[in-house]
C-alpha positions in Angstrom: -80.7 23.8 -23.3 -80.0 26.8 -25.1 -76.9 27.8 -26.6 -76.1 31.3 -27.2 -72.5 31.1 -29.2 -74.5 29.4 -32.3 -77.9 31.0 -31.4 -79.8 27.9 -31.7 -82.0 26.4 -29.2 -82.7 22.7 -27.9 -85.9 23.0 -30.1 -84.8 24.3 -33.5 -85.7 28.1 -32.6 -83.1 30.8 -33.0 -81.9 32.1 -29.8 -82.9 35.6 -29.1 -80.3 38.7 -28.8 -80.4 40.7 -26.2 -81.3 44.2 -26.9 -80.4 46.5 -23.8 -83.1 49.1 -23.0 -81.0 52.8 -24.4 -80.7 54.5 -21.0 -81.9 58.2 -20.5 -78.5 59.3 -19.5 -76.6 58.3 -22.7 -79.1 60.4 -24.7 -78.0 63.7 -22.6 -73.7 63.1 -22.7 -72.4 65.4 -24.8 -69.8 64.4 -27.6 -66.0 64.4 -27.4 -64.5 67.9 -27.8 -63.2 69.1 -31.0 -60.4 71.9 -31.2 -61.8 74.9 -32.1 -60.3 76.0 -35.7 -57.4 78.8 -35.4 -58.2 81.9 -36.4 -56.9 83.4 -40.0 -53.5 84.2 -39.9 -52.4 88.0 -40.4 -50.1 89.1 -43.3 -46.7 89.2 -42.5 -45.7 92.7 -42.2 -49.2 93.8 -40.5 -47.3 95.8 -37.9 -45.5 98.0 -40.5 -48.5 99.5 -41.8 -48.6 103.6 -42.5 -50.8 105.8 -42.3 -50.4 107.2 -46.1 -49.0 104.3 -48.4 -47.1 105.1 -51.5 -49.3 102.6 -53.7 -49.1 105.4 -56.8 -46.8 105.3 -59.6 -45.9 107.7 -62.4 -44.9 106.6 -65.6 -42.9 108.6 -68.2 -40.0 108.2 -70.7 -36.8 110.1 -71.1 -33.9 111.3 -73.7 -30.3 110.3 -72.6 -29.9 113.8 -72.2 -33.4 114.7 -70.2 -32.1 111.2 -67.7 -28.9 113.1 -67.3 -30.1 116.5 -66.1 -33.0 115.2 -64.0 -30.7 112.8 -62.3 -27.8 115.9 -61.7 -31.1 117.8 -60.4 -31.7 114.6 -57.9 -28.3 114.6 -56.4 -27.7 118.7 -56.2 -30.8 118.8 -54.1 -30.6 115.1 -52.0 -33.6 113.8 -53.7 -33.6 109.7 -53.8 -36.4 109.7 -56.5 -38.3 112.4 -59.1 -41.0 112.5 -56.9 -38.8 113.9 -54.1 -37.6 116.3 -57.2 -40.7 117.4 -57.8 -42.2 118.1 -54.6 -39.0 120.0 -53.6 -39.7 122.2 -56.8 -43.4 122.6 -55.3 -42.6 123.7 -52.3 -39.5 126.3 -53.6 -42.6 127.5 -56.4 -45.1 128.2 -53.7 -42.7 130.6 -51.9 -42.1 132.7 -55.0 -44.9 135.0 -55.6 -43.6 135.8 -58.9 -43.2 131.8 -60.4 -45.8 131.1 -63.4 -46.1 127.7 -61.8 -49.5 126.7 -61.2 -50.6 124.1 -58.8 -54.6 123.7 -59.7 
């Protein structure tokens, strides 16, 4: 008599395992399905993009006395920044056909 929970037989022999035959129709399942990964995230403030960016800077130094007078320039004319200053003068030198100011 054979017993299979040791695997040894009446005669001495070990018991053989069953090996299952591998169906056809395991081969062809497909696997379990994964979530696909998110996509990148966007920078925060993508919406408030423009279409010219102020990503230039000057850089220059000043007297007390220079600070002073460009600064009582800013407010008279309701400039934030020298920039605004200076474009402001730009525009008043272009309509003056007399101004030595050159632009090239």
């Amino acid at each position: 008599m054979d017993n299979p929970v040791n695997g040894i037989a009446n005669n001495g022999d070990v018991v053989p395992t069953h090996k299952p035959n591998q169906s056809e129709q395991a081969a062809t399942e497909l696997g379990i399905d994964l979530p696909t990964p998110e996509p990148a995230k966007q920078p925060r403030n993508q919406h408030l993009k423009v279409a010219d960016p102020k990503d230039r800077q000057f850089a220059a130094r000043a007297t007390a006395g220079q600070h002073a007078e460009i600064t009582a320039a800013m407010q008279a004319n309701g400039c934030k920044d020298i920039v605004e200053l200076m474009l402001f003068s730009m525009k008043l030198h272009r309509k003056d056909i007399l101004t030595p100011f050159k632009f090239k």
